[in-house]
C-alpha positions in Angstrom: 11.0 -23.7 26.5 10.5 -20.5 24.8 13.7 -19.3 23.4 14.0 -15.7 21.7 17.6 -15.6 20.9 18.8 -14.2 17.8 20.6 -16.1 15.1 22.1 -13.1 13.1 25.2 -11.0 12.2 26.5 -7.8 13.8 25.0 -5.1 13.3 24.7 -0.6 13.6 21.6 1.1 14.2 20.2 4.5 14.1 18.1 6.4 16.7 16.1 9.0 15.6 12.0 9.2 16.2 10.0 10.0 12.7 9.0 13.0 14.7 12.9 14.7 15.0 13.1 14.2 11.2 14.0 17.6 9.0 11.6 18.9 6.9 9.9 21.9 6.0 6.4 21.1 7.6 6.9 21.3 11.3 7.3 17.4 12.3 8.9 14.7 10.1 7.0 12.2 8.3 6.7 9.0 6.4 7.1 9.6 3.3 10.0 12.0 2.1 11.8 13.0 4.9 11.7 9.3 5.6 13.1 8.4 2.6 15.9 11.5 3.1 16.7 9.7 6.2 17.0 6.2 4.9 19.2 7.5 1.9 21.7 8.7 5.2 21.0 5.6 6.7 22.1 3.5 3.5 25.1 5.3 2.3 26.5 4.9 5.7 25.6 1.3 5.9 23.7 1.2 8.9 21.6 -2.3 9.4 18.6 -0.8 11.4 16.6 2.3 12.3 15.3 2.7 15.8 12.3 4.5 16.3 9.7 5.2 19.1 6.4 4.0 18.8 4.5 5.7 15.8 0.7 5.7 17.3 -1.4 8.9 18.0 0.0 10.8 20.2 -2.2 11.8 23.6 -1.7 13.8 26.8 2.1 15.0 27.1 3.0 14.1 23.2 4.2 11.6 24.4 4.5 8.4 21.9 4.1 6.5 24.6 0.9 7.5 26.0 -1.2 7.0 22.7 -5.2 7.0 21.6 -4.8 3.3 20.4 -2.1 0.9 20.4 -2.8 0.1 16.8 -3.2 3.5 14.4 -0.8 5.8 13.0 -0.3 9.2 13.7 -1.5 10.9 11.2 0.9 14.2 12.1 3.0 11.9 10.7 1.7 11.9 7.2 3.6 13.5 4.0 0.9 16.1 3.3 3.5 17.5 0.6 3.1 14.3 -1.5 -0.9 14.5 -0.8 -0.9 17.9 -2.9 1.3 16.0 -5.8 -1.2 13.3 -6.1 -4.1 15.8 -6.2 -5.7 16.0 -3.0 -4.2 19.4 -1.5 -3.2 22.2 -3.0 0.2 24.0 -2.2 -1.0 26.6 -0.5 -3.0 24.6 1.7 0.3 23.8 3.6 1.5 26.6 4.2 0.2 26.8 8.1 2.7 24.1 8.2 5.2 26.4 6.6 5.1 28.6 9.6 5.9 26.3 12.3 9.5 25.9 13.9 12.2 24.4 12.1 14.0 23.3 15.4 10.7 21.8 17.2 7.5 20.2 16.9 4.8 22.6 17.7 2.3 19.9 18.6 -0.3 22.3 19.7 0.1 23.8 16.7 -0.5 20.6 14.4 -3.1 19.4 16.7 -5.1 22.7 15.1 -3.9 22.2 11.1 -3.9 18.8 10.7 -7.0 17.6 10.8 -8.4 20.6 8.7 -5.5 19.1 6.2 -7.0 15.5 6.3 -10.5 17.1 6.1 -9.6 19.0 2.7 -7.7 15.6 1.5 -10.6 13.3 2.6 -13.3 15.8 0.6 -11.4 16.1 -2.6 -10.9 12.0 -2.5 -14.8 11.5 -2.5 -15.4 14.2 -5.1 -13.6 11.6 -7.8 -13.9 8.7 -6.1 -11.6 7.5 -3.0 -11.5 3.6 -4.7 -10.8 5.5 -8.2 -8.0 7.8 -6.5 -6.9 4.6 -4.9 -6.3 3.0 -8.3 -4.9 6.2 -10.1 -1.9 6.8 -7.5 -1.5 2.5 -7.0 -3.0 2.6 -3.4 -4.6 -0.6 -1.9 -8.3 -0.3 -2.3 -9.9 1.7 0.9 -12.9 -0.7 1.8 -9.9 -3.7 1.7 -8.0 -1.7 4.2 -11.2 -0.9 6.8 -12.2 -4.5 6.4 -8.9 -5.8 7.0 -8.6 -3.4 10.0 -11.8 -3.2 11.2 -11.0 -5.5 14.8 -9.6 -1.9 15.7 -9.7 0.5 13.4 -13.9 0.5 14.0 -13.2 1.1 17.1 -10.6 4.0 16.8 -12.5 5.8 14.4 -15.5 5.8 16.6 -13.3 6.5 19.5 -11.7 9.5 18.0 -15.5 11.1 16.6 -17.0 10.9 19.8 -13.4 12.4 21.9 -14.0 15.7 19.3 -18.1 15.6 19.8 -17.1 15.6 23.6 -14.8 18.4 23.7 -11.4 15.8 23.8 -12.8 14.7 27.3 -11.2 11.3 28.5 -14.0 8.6 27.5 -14.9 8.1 31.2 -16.8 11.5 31.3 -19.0 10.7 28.0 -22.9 10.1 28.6 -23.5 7.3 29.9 -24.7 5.6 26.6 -21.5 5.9 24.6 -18.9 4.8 27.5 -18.3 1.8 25.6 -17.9 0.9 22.0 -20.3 -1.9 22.2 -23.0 0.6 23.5 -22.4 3.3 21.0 -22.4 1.3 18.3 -26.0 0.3 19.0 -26.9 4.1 19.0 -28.2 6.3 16.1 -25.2 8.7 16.1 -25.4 12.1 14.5 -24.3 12.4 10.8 -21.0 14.7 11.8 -19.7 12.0 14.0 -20.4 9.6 11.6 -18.8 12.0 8.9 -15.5 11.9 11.5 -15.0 8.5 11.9 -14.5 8.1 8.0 -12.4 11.1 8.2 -10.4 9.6 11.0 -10.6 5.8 8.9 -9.2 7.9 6.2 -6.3 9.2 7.3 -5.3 5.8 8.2 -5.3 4.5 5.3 -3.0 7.4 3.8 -0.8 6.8 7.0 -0.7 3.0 6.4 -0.3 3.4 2.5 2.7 5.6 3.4 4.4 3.7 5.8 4.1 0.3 4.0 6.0 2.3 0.7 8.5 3.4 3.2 9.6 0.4 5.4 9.5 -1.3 1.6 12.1 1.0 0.9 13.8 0.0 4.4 14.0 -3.7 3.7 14.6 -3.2 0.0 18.3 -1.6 1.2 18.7 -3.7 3.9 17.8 -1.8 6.9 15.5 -3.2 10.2 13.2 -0.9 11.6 13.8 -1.3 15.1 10.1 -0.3 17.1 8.6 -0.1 20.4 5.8 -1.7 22.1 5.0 -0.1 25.7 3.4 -2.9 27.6 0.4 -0.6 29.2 -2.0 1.6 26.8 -3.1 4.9 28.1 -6.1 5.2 30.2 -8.1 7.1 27.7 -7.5 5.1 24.6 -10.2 3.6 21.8 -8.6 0.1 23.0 -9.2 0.5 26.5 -13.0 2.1 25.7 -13.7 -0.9 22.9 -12.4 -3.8 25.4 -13.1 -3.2 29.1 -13.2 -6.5 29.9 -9.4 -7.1 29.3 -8.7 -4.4 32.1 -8.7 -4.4 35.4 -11.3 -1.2 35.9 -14.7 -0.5 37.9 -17.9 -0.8 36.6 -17.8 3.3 35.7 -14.7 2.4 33.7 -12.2 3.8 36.0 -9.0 1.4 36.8 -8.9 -0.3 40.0 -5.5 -0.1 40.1 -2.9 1.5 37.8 1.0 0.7 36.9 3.5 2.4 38.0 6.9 1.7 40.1 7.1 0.7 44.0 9.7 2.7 46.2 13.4 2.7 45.3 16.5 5.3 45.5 15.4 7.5 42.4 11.9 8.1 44.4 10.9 7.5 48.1 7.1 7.4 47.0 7.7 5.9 43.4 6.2 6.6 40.7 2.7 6.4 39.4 1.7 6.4 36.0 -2.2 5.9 35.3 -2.2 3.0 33.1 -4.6 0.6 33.4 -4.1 -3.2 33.9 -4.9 -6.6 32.2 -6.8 -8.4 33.8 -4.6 -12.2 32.6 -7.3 -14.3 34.4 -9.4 -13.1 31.2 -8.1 -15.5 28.1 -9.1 -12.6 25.7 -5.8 -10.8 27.1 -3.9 -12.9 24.6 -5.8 -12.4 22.0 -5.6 -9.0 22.3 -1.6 -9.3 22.4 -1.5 -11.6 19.2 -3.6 -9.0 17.2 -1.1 -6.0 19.1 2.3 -7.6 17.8 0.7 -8.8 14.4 0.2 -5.2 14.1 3.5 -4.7 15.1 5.2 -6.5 13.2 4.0 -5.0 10.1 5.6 -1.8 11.3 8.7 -3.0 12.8 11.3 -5.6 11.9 12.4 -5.6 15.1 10.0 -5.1 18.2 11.6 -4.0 21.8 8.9 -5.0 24.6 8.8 -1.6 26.8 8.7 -2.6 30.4 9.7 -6.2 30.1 9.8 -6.5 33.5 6.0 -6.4 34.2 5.4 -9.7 32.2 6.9 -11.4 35.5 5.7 -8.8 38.2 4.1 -5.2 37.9 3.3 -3.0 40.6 -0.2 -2.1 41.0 -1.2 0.6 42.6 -4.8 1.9 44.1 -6.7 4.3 42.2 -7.7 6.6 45.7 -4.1 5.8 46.9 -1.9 9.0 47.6 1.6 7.7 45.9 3.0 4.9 44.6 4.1 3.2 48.1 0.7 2.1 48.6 0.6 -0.2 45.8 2.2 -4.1 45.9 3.3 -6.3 43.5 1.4 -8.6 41.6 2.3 -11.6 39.6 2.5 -11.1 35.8 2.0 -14.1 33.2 5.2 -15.0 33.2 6.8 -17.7 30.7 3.4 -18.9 30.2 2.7 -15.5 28.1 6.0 -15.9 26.4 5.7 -20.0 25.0 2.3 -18.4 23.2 4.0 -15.6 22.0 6.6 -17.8 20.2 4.1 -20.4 18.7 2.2 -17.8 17.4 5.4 -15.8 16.5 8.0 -18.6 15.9 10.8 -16.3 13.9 9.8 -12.6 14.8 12.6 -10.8 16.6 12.1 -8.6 20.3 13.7 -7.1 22.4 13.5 -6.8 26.2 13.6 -3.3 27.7 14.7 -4.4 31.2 16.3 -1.5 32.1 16.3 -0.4 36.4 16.1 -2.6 38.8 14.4 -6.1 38.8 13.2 -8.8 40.6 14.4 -12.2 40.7 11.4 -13.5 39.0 11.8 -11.0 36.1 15.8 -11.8 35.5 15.0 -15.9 35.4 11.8 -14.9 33.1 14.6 -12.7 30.7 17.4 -15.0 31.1 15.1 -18.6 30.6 13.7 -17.6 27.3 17.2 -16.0 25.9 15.5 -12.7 24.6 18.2 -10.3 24.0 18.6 -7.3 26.8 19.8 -3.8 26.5 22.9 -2.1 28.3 23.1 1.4 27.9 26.9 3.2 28.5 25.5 5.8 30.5 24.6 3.7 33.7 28.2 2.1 33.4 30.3 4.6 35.7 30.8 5.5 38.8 29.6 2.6 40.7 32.0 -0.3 40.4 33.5 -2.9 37.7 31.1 -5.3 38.1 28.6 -2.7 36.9 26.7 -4.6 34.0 26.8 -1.7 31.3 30.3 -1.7 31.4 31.9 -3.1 28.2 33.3 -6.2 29.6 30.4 -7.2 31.4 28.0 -7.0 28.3 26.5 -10.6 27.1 26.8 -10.5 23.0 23.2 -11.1 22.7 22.2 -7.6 23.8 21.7 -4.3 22.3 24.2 -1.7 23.5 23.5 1.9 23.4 25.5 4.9 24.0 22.3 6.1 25.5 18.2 6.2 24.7 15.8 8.3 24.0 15.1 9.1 27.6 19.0 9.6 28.1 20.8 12.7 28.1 23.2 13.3 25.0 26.2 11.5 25.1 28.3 14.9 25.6 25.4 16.2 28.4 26.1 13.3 30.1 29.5 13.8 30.3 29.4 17.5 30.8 27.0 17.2 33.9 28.4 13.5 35.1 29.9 13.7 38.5 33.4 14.1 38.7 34.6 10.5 39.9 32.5 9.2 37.0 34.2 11.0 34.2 37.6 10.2 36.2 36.9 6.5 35.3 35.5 7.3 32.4 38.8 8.8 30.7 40.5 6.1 32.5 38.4 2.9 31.0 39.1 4.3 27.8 42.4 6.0 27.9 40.6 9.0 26.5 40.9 13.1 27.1 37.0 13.2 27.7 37.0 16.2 24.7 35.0 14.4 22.3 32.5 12.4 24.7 30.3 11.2 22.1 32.6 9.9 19.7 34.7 7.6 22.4 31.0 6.4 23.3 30.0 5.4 20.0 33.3 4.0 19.4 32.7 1.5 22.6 29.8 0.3 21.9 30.6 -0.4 18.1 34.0 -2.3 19.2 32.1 -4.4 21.8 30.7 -7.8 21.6 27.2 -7.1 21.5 25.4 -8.1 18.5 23.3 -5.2 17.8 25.5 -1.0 18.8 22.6 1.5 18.6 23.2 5.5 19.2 20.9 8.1 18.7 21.5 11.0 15.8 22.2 13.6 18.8 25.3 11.7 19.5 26.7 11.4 16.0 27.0 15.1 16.3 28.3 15.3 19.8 25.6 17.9 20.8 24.7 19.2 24.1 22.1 18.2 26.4 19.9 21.1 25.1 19.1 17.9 22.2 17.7 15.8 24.8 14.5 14.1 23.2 12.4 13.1 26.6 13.2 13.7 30.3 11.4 11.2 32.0 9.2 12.4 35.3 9.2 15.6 33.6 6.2 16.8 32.2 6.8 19.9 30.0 9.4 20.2 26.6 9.5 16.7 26.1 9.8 15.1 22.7 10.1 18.2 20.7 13.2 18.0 19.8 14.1 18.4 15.8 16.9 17.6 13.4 17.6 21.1 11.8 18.1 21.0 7.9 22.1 22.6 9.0 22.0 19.9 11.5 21.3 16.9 8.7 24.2 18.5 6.0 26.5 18.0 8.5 25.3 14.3 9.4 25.0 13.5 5.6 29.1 14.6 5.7 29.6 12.9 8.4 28.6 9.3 6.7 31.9 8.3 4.7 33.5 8.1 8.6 30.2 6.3 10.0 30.7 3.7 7.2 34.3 3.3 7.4 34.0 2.4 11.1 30.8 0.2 10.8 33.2 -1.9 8.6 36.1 -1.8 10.7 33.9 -3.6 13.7 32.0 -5.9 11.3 28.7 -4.0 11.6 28.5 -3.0 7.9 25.4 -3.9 6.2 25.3 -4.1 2.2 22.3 -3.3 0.8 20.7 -6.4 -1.4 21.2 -5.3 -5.3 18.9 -3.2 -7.2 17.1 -2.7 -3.5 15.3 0.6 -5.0 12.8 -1.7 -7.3 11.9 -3.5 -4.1 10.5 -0.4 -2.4 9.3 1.5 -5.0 8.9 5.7 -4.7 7.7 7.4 -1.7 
């Protein structure tokens, strides 16, 4: 039997999406205000650093409803370090300049970034992109697109034809292009063929970037601690280069889509559009090894989003109304799962298993030992056998104060009903004035192996810092670590480190960790 139980010591991590990063150029990114981060990150001896997934981001913003399961974002390139080795000039970013300290502007980006990577690109070929590659101690370019090619081909294709067709989903393209595999075959026009090595080459800069940065992670001992959502988006280069691995009509448009049955947060449920594998195909697996080999180069750690529908998943009719027209549907189960660990025999994950489950999806998490989550926030006002509580946690879980689709630990409290800060102060003998701080304090003195809490609640701010409300669909993910709100986290650090040692969660960084990463 599969078993995905961790042998390793306690640990602390960080929350905080690349995105919510401070800098001076509208979004956060990969390279320095990574490495601004991580510096906060080692000094207060934190082991890992959770982030949400770091693909393109489509409809929504949303990280989780990406153009391909596989590329970077390329907002989330350091365009600052692109004009020190040559390729911008400093002017050039100043249309980043202008956008809000406090907030991504993705509208905004979604207008200057490519005419950045456009500039970049141009003034790479002018000298040479293999020669620039070489001068600045990149990997060669044609190495990466061959090594990458299974989807990066695909992507870059993807992403030509979306702008030739006016960001239309790739279901109303002509005919002839609705597919990789028949747009390939066609003679293209010279600007979309122009795009895709745009598009090929920001991924390389994004890859390049990232791989000096989570380098620099390891080197100081620090896990980056990522998220793979089981479902891709509808309109996404994988979805448009592999058909066959979806459950979708001949015109490309799914049969049935994901989404969650009736329950008491909704009396319809909840639909979400994804599409969904079709497991009778064997290519389904080989489309998950090449997914989490992906992964894994990005994350230490990899958190399965929607663990539960690798046991069951609702599926729901495309012409149905809501979501209580769909049924449930067997997933692959343990079957999925003994693959996974041949082909992954030491890689760590996580199982986001969060709401309510079935029977079949609780003996699929509990059989195969992957470590759970408990989240704080669902413990109170229910009753004491509620499993978030601290004395009902298992020690091989990850326990957070809350997640990126909770409210702040101190909006929690401050909009929590009354009987459920009444047993809140009372589990923890606490006034309730500093919400966040008795929060992080519980999960770091509990058993659990892994105590993660977002950078919100390290500086008990209000629910005004919420990063995502789910089932809403506006002013979501926007949120931003002001440069005032990072002095005072950086002060903050001595505390964080001293209490990360008190509860055995203190990580040392290896020696001389700085050579191993190399400069951002």
């Amino acid at each position: 039997m599969a078993d995905f139980s961790w042998k390793c010591e306690r640990g602390a991590g960080a929350l905080a999406h690349i995105t919510a990063l401070p800098s001076e150029f509208g979004i956060g990114n990969v390279g320095g205000a990574a490495e601004e981060f991580l510096d906060f990150l080692s000094s207060a001896g934190f082991s890992h650093w959770q982030i949400c997934p770091l693909n393109p981001t489509g409809y929504g913003d949303s990280p989780y409803q990406a153009f391909s399961v596989f590329a970077g974002n390329p907002y989330l390139i350091d365009f600052a370090q692109l004009g020190r080795l040559g390729l911008l000039k400093d002017a050039d970013l100043d249309c980043l300049r202008r956008m809000p300290e406090d907030r991504c502007d993705f509208g905004a980006l979604y207008l200057s970034v490519p005419s950045l990577v456009e500039r970049a690109f141009s003034a790479a070929k002018s000298g040479g992109i293999e020669n620039f590659a070489r001068r600045v101690g990149y990997s060669p370019f044609e190495e990466f697109s061959q090594k990458s090619a299974k989807w990066l081909d695909g992507y870059a294709l993807y992403s030509a034809l979306k702008k030739e067709n006016a960001s239309r989903p790739w279901t109303e393209w002509p005919e002839e292009i609705k597919s990789f595999e028949s747009a390939s075959k066609r003679r293209l026009p010279d600007g979309v063929l122009e795009e895709a090595g745009r598009v090929k080459f920001a991924q390389w800069i994004f890859f390049e970037q990232y791989s000096k940065l989570k380098a620099r992670a390891n080197g100081r001992g620090i896990e980056i601690f990522g998220d793979v959502p089981i479902f891709p988006a509808a309109d996404c280069s994988d979805v448009w280069s592999n058909p066959d691995l979806f459950d979708l009509s001949p015109e490309g448009v799914p049969n049935n889509t994901a989404g969650v049955g009736p329950d008491y947060f909704s009396p319809t449920g909840q639909m979400w559009g994804n599409p969904l594998y079709d497991w009778k195909n064997p290519r389904v697996y080989d489309f998950w090894k090449d997914r989490l080999s992906a992964a894994f180069e990005m994350y230490d750690v990899v958190r399965l989003d929607h663990f539960r529908g690798f046991a069951d998943y609702w599926a729901i009719p495309a012409n149905a109304k809501d979501a209580s027209e769909g049924k449930m549907k067997n997933g692959p189960g343990k079957k999925f799962f003994e693959f996974v660990r041949r082909e992954f025999p030491s890689q760590k994950f996580v199982a986001e298993d969060l709401g309510l489950l079935s029977k079949r999806a609780l003996d699929l998490r509990d059989s195969i030992k992957i470590p759970a989550m408990a989240v704080l926030q669902f413990a109170f006002g229910d009753s004491p056998k509620n499993p978030y509580l601290p004395h009902n946690t298992k020690s091989d879980c990850v326990y957070y104060t809350g997640t990126h689709d909770n409210d702040t630990a101190r909006g929690w409290y401050e909009s929590a009903p009354e009987r459920a800060r009444d047993e809140f102060r009372r589990y923890f003998r606490v006034s309730g004035d500093d919400a966040s701080w008795d929060m992080i304090c519980a999960v770091l003195t509990n058993r659990a192996r892994l105590a993660v809490f977002p950078v919100q609640d390290m500086l008990s701010l209000p629910s005004c810092a919420r990063f995502n409300t789910p089932g809403e669909p506006a002013n979501n993910w926007t949120w931003r670590l002001t440069r005032r709100n990072f002095e005072e986290l950086k002060n903050r650090a001595p505390y964080l480190r001293s209490m990360l040692e008190l509860t055995d969660r203190l990580r040392t960084p290896p020696q001389e960790s700085d050579k191993n990463g190399g400069s951002i």
